[in-house]
C-alpha positions as CSV (number, residue, x, y, z in Angstrom):
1,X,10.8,-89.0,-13.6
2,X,11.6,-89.3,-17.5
3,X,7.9,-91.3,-17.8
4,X,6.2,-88.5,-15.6
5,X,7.7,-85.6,-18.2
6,X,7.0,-87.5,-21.1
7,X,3.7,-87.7,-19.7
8,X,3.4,-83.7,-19.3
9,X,4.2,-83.3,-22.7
10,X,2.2,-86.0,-24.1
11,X,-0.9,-84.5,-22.0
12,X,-0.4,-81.4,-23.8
13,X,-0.4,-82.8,-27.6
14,X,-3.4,-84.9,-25.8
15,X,-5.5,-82.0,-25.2
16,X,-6.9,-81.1,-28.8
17,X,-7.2,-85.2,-29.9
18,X,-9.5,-85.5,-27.1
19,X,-11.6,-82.0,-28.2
20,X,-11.7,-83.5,-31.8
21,X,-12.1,-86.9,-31.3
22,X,-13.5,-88.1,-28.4
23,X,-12.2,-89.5,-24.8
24,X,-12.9,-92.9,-25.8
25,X,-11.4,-92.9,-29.4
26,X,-8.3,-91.3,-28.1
27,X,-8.1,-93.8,-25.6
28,X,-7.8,-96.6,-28.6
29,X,-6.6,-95.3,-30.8
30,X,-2.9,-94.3,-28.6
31,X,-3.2,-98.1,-27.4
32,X,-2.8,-98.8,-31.2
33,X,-0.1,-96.3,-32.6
34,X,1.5,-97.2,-29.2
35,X,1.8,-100.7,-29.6
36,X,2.6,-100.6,-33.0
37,X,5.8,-98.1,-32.3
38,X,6.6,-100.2,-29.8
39,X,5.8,-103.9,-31.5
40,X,8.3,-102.8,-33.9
41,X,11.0,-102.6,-31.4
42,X,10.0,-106.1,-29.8
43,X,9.8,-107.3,-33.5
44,X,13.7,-106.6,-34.3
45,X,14.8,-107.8,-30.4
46,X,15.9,-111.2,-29.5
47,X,14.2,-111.5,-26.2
48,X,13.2,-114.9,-23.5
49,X,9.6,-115.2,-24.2
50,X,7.4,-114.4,-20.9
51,X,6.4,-117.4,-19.0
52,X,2.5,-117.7,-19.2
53,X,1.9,-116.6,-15.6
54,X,3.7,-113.6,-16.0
55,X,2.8,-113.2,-19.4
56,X,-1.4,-113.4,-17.4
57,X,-0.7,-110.8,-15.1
58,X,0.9,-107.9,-18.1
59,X,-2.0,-108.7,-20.0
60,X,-4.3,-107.9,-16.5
61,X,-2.3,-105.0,-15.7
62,X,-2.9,-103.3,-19.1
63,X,-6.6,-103.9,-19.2
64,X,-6.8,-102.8,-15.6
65,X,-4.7,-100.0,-15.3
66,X,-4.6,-98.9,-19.6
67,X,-8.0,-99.5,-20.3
68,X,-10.3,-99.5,-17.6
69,X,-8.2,-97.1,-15.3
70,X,-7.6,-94.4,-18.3
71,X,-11.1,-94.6,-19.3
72,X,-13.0,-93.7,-16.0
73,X,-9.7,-91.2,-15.7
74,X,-11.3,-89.3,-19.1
75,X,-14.9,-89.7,-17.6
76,X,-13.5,-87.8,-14.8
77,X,-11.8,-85.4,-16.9
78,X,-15.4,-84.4,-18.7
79,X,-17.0,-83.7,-15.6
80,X,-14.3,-82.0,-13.1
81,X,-11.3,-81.2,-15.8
82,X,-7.6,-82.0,-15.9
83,X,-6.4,-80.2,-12.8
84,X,-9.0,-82.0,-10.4
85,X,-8.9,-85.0,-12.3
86,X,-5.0,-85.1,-11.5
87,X,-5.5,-84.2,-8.0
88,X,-7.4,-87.4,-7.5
89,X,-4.5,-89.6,-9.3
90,X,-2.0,-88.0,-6.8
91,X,-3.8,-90.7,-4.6
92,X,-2.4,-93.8,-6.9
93,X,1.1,-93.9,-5.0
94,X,-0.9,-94.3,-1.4
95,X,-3.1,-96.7,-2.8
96,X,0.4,-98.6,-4.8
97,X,2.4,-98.4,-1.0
98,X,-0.6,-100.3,0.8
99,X,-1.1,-102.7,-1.4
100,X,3.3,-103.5,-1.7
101,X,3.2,-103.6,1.8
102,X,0.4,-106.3,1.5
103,X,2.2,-108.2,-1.2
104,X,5.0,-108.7,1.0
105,X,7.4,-105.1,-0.2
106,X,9.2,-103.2,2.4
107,X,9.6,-99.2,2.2
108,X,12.4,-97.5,4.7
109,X,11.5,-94.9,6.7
110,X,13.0,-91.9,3.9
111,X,11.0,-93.9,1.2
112,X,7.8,-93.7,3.2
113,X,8.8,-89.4,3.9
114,X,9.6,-89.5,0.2
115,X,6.1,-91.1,-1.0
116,X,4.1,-88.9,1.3
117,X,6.8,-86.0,0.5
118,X,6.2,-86.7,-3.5
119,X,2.5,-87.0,-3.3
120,X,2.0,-84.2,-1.3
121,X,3.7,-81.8,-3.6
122,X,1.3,-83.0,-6.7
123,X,-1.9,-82.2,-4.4
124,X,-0.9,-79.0,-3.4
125,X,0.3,-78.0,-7.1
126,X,-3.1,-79.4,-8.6
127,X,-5.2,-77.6,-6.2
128,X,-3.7,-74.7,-6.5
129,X,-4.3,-74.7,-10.6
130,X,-8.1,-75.6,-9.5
131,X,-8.4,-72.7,-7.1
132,X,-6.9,-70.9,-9.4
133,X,-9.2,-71.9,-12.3
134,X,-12.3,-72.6,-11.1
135,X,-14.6,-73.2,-8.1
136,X,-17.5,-75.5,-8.7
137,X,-18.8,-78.2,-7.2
138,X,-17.5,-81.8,-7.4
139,X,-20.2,-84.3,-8.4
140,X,-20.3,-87.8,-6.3
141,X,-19.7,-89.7,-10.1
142,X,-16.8,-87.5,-10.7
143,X,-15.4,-88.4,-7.2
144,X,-16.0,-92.1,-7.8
145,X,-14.3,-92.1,-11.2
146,X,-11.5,-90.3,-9.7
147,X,-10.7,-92.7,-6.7
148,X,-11.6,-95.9,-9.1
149,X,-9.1,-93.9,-11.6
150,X,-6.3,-93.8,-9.1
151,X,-7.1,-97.8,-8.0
152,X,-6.7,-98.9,-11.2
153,X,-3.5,-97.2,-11.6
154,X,-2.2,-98.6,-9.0
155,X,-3.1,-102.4,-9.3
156,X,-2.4,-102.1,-12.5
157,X,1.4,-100.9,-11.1
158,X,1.4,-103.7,-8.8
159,X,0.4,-106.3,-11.4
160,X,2.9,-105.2,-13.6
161,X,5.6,-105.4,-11.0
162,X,5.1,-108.9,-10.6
163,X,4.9,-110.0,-13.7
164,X,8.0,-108.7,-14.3
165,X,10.4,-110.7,-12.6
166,X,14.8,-109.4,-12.8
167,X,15.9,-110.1,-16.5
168,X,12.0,-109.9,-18.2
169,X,12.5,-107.6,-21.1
170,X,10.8,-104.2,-21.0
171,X,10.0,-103.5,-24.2
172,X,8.2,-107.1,-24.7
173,X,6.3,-106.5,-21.1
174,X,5.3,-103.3,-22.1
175,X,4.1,-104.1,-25.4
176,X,1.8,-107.2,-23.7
177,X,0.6,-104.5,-21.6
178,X,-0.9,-102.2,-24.3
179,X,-1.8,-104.9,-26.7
180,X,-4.0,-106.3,-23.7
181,X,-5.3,-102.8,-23.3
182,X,-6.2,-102.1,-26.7
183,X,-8.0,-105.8,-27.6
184,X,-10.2,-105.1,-24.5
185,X,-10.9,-101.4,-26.1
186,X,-11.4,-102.9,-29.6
187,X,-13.7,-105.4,-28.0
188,X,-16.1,-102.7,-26.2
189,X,-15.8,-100.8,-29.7
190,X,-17.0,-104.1,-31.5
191,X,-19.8,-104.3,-29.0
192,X,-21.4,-100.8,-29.3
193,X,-21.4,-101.3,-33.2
194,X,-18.2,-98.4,-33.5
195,X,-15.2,-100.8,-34.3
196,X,-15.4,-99.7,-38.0
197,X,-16.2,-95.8,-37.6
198,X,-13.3,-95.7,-35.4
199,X,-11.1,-97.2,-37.6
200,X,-12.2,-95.3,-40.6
201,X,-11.5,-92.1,-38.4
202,X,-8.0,-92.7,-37.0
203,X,-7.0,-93.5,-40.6
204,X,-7.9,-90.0,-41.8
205,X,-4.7,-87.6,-42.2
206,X,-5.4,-84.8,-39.0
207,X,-6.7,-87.7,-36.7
208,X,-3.5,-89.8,-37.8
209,X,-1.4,-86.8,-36.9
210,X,-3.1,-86.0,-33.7
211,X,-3.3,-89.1,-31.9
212,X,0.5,-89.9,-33.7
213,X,2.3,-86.4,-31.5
214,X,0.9,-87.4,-28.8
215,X,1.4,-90.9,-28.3
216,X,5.2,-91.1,-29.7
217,X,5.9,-89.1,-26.5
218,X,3.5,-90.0,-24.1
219,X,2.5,-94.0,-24.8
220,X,5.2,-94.7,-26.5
221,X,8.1,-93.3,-24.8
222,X,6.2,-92.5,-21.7
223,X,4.9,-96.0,-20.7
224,X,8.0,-97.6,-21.8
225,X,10.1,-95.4,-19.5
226,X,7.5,-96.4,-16.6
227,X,7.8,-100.2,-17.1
228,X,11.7,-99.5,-16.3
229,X,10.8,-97.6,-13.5
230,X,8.2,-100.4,-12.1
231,X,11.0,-103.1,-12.9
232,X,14.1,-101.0,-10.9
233,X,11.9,-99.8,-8.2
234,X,9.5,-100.8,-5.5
235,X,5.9,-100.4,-6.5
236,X,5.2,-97.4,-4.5
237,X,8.2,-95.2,-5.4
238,X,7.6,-96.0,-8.9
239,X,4.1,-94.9,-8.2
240,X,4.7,-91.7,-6.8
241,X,7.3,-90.6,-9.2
242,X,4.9,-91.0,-11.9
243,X,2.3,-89.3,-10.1
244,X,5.1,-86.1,-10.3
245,X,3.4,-85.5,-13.8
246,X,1.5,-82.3,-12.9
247,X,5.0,-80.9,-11.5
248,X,5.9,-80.9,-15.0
249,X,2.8,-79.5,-16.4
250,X,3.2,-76.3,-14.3
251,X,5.9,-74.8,-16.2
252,X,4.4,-75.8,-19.1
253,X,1.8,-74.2,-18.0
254,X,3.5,-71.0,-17.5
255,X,5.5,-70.5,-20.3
256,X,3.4,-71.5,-22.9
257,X,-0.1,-71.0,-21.6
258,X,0.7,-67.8,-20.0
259,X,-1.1,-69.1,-17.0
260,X,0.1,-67.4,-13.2
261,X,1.7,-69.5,-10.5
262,X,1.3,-68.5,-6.8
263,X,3.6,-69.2,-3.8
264,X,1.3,-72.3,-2.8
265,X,2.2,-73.7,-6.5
266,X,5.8,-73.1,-5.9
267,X,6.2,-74.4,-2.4
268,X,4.1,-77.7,-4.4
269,X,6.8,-77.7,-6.7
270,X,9.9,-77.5,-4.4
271,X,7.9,-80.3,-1.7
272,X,7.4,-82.9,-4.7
273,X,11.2,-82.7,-6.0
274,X,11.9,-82.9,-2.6
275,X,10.0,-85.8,-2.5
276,X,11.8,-87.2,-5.2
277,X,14.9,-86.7,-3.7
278,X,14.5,-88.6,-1.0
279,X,13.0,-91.5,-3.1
280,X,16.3,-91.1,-5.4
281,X,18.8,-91.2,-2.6
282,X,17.4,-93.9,-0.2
């Protein structure tokens, strides 16, 4: 629940990084502030190293579910926006429960209610905002890049739950995670020719600043928060209370960008923590 606020707010500092600077040079450029805030905690740790199987799948679940999974997620964004976008990711902790179950997890019958319960609340609040907002048509690529979006999120969950085994340290898992996620970035940057450009451009003062805000609360403190959530819980609760992000953005939403909430946002609201609840006290 702490990741999925700290992603709300990070979201919001987000917003005018990604209207400066581009989806895909905010996407790199919070793997690297990230992993440098967070390589410094690893850095003054003492730690057991990861063993290299382990170590394989981190690696796989950052460039799966960092990389790949946040870049098709911004793709998405362009062509639909944030609120239908989000809808699509309320999808992930579905997605995260079948594929625990097929990995050999169990879920009681209150976790299942919870999941559902959870993930529920997030759709109803998101498509609320979107009726609220706008009414245009969703294109096919938009619908694939939010489904492949939500996938990704969710292997990228279930990878990182198994290669974190009791006793593996979470700040060392999560910084393999976004290190992974920003050498594969890096790499695509190196390929199209834009490795220096971006560089040059994150090192100037408002860029620095931007992409700084927003990844100190929501890479930094938000992803690290989620690897302890992935390591306490089964894959699919710590799914769906992620997915609980939009919950947060509503009052957010209200209060600061004075937009209205109707009953059918509420009752979204009040089914999600409900959700939650039941995930909490199973």
């Amino acid at each position: 629940m702490a990741a999925a606020l700290c992603w709300a707010i990070g979201l919001t500092f987000f917003a005018p990084a990604v209207r400066e600077l581009g989806a895909r040079r905010v996407n790199f450029f919070k793997g690297v502030v990230g992993a440098a805030m967070i390589g410094l905690l690893v850095w003054v740790r003492t730690y057991t190293p990861i063993p290299s199987f382990e170590l394989g799948l981190l690696a796989l679940s950052g460039v799966i579910g960092l990389s790949i999974g946040d870049g098709v997620l911004f793709f998405a964004l362009g062509k639909i926006g944030p609120h239908r976008a989000a809808l699509f990711m309320s999808l992930s902790p579905v997605i995260t429960a079948l594929g625990g179950w097929m990995m050999g997890e169990t879920l009681s019958f209150q976790q299942v209610l919870g999941v559902l319960g959870a993930t529920a609340g997030v759709a109803l609040v998101v498509a609320s905002r979107r009726r609220a907002n706008a009414a245009t048509d969703v294109p096919l690529i938009a619908i694939l890049a939010g489904v492949m979006a939500a996938s990704c999120q969710a292997i990228g969950v279930l990878l990182a739950k198994r290669g974190m085994p009791p006793g593996t340290d979470v700040y060392l898992a999560t910084f393999v995670r976004l290190v992974a996620a920003t050498g594969a970035l890096a790499a695509y940057a190196v390929l199209r020719g834009q490795f220096r450009s971006d560089l040059k451009r994150l090192l100037q003062p408002r860029a620095l600043f931007l992409v700084t805000r927003a990844a100190a609360i929501g890479t930094f403190l938000g992803l690290l928060l989620m690897q302890v959530g992935i390591q306490k819980a089964e894959s699919a609760v710590a799914s769906a209370l992620h997915s609980t992000t939009p919950l947060f953005t509503l009052p957010i939403a209200v209060f600061f960008l004075k937009e209205k909430a109707g009953w059918s946002v509420i009752l979204g609201s009040l089914l999600g923590v409900g959700g939650v609840i039941a995930l909490l006290t199973a």
